[in-house]
N, C-alpha and C positions, 0 to 999 in steps of 0.2 A: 480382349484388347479394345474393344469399343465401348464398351463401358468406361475403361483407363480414358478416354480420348473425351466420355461425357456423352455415349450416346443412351439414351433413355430408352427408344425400343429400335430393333434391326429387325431384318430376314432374310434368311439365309437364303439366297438365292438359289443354292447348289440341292437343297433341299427341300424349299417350300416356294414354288411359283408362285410370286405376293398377288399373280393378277387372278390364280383361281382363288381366294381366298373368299371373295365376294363385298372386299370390303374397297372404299375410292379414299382416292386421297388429294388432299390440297396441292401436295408439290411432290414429283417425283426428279430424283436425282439419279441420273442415270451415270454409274460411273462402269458397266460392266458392257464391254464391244456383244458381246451375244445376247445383250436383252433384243425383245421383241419392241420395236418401236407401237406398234398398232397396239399391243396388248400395254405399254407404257398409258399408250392417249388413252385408252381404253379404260385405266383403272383411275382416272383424274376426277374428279366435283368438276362440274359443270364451273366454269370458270379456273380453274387447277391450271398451275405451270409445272410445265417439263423442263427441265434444264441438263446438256449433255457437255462433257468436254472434248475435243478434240476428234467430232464424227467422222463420219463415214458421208459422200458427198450426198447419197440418198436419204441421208438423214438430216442432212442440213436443207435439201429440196422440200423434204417432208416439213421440217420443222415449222418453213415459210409458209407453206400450203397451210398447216392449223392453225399458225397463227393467224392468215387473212378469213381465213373460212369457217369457224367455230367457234364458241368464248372461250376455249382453253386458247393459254398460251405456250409455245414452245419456242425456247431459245439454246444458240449452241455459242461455247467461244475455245478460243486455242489458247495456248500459253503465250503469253508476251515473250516474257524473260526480254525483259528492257532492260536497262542500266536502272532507274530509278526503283524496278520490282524488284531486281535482285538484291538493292541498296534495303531496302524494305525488308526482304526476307532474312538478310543479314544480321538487323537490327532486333528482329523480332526472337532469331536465334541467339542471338547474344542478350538478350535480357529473360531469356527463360520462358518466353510465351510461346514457342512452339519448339519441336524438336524430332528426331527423325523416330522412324517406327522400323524395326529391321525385322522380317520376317526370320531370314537366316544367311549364315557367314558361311562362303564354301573354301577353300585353297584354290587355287588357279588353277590344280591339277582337274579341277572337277567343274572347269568350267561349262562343258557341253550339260554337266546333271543342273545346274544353277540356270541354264539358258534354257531348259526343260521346263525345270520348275516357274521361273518367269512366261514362258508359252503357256501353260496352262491356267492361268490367270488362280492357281490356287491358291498365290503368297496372300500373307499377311501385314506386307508391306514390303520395303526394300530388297530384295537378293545380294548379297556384298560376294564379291571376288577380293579374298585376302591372297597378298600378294608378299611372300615372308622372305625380308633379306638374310641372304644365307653364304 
């Protein structure tokens, strides 16, 4: 699936801890609520950004702390969702530059296994609750 999306190298979190790896990196994108923030800063080049969406408030504490106190920099933001972003994302899905990723479609019936499956952070994108007129 990340390859389809254009990525060139990943790591699989679930299976290879990128911070024992021993290797640093310019920018880490932290899209996963159970990453180790320390071991985040920790695997950065000297000057390296962290960037997270939507933290946790000690991690927005953190973030400000490394950015005043080390040459890394770490920044966090939330989702707008303004009238003008959604106008934007509208636009971007009706011309074919971007489009959704569904990991998996459940029935209604099964919505407790779907709200699981979303808890474990193990989708590959979206969970859909199909909802069949009958």
């Amino acid at each position: 699936m990340l390859r389809d999306l254009g990525v060139d190298h990943f790591i699989d979190y679930t299976r290879q801890p990128f911070w024992k790896n021993g290797e640093r990196y310019d920018v880490i994108l932290d899209m996963v609520a159970k990453s180790s923030y320390s071991e985040c800063i920790n695997s950065l080049i000297e000057g390296g950004r962290y960037f997270t969406a939507n933290p946790r408030v000690s991690v927005m504490v953190r973030s400000l702390m490394t950015s005043a106190f080390t040459s890394k920099s770490a920044s966090f933001a939330f989702a707008g969702e303004t009238v003008e972003e959604l106008k934007a994302l509208a636009e971007m899905f009706e011309h074919g530059r971007i489009g959704p990723v569904i990991d998996r479609v459940y029935p209604l019936e099964k919505a407790s296994e779907a709200h699981h499956r979303v808890e474990s952070e193990q989708r590959l994108g979206n969970v859909i609750l199909s909802i069949a007129n009958e």
